[in-house]
N, C-alpha and C positions, 0 to 999 in steps of 0.2 A: 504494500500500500504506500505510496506517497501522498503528500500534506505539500498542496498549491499555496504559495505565498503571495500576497497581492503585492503590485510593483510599491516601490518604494516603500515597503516595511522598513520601521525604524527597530536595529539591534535589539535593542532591548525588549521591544515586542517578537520578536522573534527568539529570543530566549526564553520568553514565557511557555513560547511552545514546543519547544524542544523541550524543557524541565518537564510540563507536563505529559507528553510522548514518553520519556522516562520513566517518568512517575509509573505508568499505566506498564512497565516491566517491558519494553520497548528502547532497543539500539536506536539513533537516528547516525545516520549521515545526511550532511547537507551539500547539496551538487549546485552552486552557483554559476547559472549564466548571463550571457546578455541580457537577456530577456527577461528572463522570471529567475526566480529561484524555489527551488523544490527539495523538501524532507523525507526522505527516502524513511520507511519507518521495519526494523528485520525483527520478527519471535515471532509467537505462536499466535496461530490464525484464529481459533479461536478468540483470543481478545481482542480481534478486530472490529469487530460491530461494537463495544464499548470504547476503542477509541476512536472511532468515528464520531462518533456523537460526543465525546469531548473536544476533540481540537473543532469542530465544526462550529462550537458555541465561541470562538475566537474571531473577531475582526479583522486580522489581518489575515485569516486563511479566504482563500479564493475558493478552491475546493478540494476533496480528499478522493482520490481515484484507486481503486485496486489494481492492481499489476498481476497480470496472467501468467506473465511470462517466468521462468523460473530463474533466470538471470533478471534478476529483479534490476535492482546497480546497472547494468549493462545496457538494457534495455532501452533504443531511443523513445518509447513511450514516456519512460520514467523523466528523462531530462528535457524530453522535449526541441531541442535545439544540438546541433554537433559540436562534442568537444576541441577543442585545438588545444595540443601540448607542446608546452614551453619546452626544448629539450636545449635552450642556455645559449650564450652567445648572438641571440635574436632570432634564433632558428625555432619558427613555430610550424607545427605538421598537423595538419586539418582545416589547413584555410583556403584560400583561394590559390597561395603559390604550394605548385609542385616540388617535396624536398627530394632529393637524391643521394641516397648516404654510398658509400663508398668506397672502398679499401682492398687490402687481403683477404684471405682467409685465416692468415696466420699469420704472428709477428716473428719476424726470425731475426732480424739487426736494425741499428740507428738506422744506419743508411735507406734501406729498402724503406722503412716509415715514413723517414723527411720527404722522401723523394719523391714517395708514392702519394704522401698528401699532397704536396705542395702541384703535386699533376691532375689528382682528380680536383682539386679546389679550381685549381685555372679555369679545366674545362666546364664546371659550374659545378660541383657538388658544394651540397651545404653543411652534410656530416660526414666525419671519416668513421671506417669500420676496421676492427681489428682484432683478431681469436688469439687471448694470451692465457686461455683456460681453452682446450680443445675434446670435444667429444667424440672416441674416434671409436669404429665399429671394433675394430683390433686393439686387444692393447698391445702390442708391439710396435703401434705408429707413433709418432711424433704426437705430443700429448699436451702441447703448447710450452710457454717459458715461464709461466706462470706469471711472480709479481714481479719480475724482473722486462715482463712484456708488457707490465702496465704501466711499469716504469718511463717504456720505449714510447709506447700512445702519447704518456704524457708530452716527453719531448715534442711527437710531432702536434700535440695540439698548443703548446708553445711555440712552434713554428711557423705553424701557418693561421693561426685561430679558428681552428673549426671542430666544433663541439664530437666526444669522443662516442662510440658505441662498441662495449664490448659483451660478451659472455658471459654470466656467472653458472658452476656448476653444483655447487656445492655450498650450503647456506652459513658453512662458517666461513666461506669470502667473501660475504657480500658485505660487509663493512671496508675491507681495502679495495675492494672494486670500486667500491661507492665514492672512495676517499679519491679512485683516480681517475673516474669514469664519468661523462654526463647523463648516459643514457645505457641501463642494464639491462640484455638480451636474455630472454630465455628459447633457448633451442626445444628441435623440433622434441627432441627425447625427453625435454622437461617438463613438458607442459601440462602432464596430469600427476607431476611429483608435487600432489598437493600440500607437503610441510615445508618446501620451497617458495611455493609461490604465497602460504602463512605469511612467510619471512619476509616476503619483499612486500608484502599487505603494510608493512609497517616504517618501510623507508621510503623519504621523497623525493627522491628519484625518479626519474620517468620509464617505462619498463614498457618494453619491444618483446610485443610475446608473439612467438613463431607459432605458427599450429602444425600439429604433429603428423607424424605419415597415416595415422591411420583414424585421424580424431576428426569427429562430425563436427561441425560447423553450431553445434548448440554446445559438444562436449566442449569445446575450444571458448565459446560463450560461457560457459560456468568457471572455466580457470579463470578468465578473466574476471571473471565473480568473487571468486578467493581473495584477489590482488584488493576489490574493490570494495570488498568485508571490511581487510583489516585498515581501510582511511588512506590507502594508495588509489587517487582516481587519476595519475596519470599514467594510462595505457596508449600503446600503440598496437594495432593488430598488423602481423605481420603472415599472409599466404605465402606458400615456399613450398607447393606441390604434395599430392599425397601419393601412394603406394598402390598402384594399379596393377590389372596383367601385363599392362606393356613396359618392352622392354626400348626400345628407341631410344626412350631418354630419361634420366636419371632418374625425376620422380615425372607427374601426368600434373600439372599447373591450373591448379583448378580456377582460370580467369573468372567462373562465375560464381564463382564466392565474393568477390568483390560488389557486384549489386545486390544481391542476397545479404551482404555484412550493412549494408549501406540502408537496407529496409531494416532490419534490425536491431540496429547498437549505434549510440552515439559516437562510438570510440572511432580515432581515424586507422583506415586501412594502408595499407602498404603492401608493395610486392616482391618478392625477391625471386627473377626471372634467373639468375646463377643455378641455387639449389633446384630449382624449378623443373629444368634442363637438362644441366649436367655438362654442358657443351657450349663453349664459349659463341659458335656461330647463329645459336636458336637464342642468346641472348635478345640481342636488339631485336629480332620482333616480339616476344614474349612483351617486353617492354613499351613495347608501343601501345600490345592490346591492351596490356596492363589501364595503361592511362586514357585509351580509347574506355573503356568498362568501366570509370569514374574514380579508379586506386588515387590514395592523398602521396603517392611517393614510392620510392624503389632503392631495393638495398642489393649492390651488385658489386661482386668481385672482380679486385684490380689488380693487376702483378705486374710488376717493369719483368720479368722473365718467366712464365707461368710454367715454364717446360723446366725450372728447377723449385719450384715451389716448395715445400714441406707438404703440403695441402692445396686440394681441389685446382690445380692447375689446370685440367680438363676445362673446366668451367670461367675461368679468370681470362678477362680480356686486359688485354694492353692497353697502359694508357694511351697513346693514337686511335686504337679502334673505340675506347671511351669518349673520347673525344668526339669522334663522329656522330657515336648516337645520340650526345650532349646535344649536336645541332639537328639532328634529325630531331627531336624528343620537342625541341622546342615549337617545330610545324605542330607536331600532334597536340601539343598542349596549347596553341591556340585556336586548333577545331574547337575543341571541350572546354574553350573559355577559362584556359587555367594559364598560371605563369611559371616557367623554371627561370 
């Protein structure tokens, strides 16, 4: 159930109703936008018709709406209006401009960082991306550098200013990730390690959750549920392909998640046509339809040498061929009336 607040409520009338929402054995979260602001109200349904008919007896409530949907939080019924997250440095994703994040797959020296950001920034990305925590099917593979590779991010977002995105895999990192990080990724493999995404419910950090090979488009909606329980309401939803009979390419890109997320959940969407793939040449159009189908942004891997990578070099384009789709990307995003 949410609790409609009429425009320009004054604070302190607005505390009145949250106290009594409490009162009545009732979590609130409050999700403020442009427009209105709305008290999200989580326990037991049962005492719902009792508090309805208390916060109703309030003047500043507008009106009190039940919420079907089981991603209650999530749900763009509930906020009404789409979120845009601050992910630092002036970089806002869910607005009108297209963000494009950007990087490795994995951090492996100074050098390859400075160099790699300071290439995707040019061609116009606004966030860099970089795996210093790696989830690898093998454990025999290259398992990232750990805080020594967040160390490296940091450099390059010293370098160039562009706000960082990496990995956390494990919930006793997420305070040094946090410490080096703008923006904290959960992979496809985490996304229903629900004492994980507990953890990050409780840091304000903004949080890039990937959906997983095999997770329904509502399971993927309730992780983000978790995040948005614990008083983390900056989400970014990130598509990155699920787990088909086919074999062609790495995963099957489910383009129409993105209007399906878009009827759904205020959260902003994003794509990541790399994982998507698997093959650096089906990048740039994956990305095009991306942004054709309504996606707020796209997270795609960069290597100045992709054929020695540590990781995903299949899929890692060159900063030159980055570059091109940079200008390609920009026709398509003024079809769809957006801006990169």
């Amino acid at each position: 159930m949410i609790v409609v607040i009429k425009p320009n409520t004054k604070e302190e009338n607005l505390e009145k109703v949250l106290k009594k929402i409490q009162e009545l054995g009732f979590e609130t979260r409050v999700l403020k936008g442009v427009l209105r602001t709305v008290i999200a109200c989580i326990g037991d349904e049962r005492g719902k018709p009792q508090l309805q008919q208390a916060v109703e007896a309030f003047d500043c409530v507008e009106s009190v709406v039940p919420i079907l949907k089981p991603y209650k939080l999530a749900s763009l019924e509930t906020k009404g209006e789409r979120s845009v997250i601050d992910i630092g440095m002036g970089v806002k994703i869910g607005g009108k401009d297209l963000i494009v994040i950007a990087g490795p797959c994995s951090v492996e020296n100074e050098k390859q960082i400075v160099e790699t950001a300071q290439a995707v920034k040019d061609a116009g990305a606004k966030a860099f991306r970089g795996g210093a925590y790696k989830p690898r099917t093998s454990p025999y593979s290259f398992q990232g550098m750990g805080e020594k590779g967040l160390k490296l991010l940091a450099k390059g977002r010293e370098a160039v200013g562009l706000p960082i995105v990496t990995e956390v895999m494990d919930a006793g990192d997420i305070p040094i990730i946090a410490d080096h990080a703008d923006v904290i990724q959960v992979g496809a493999r985490n996304v229903q390690n629900f004492a994980l995404l507990k953890h990050l419910g409780k840091v304000k950090k903004p949080i890039l959750l990937k959906r997983g090979m095999m997770t329904t488009i509502d399971e993927w909606l309730m992780s983000a549920e978790y995040i948005l329980a614990g008083g983390n309401s900056n989400i970014i939803l990130c598509e990155r392909g699920i787990r088909t009979f086919e074999t062609a390419t790495r995963n099957t890109l489910d383009i129409s998640a993105v209007p399906v997320l878009k009827e759904k959940t205020h959260l902003p969407v994003i794509v990541d046509p790399s994982h998507g793939t698997g093959f650096w040449q089906y990048v740039a159009p994956m990305a095009f339809a991306a942004i054709a189908a309504g996606a707020d942004g796209l997270i795609i891997e960069v290597h100045q040498k992709p054929e020695t990578a540590m990781s995903d070099g299949a899929q890692s384009l060159k900063p030159q061929k980055f570059a091109e789709l940079m200008k390609q990307l920009r026709i398509i995003a003024k079809a769809v009336n957006r801006i990169v």
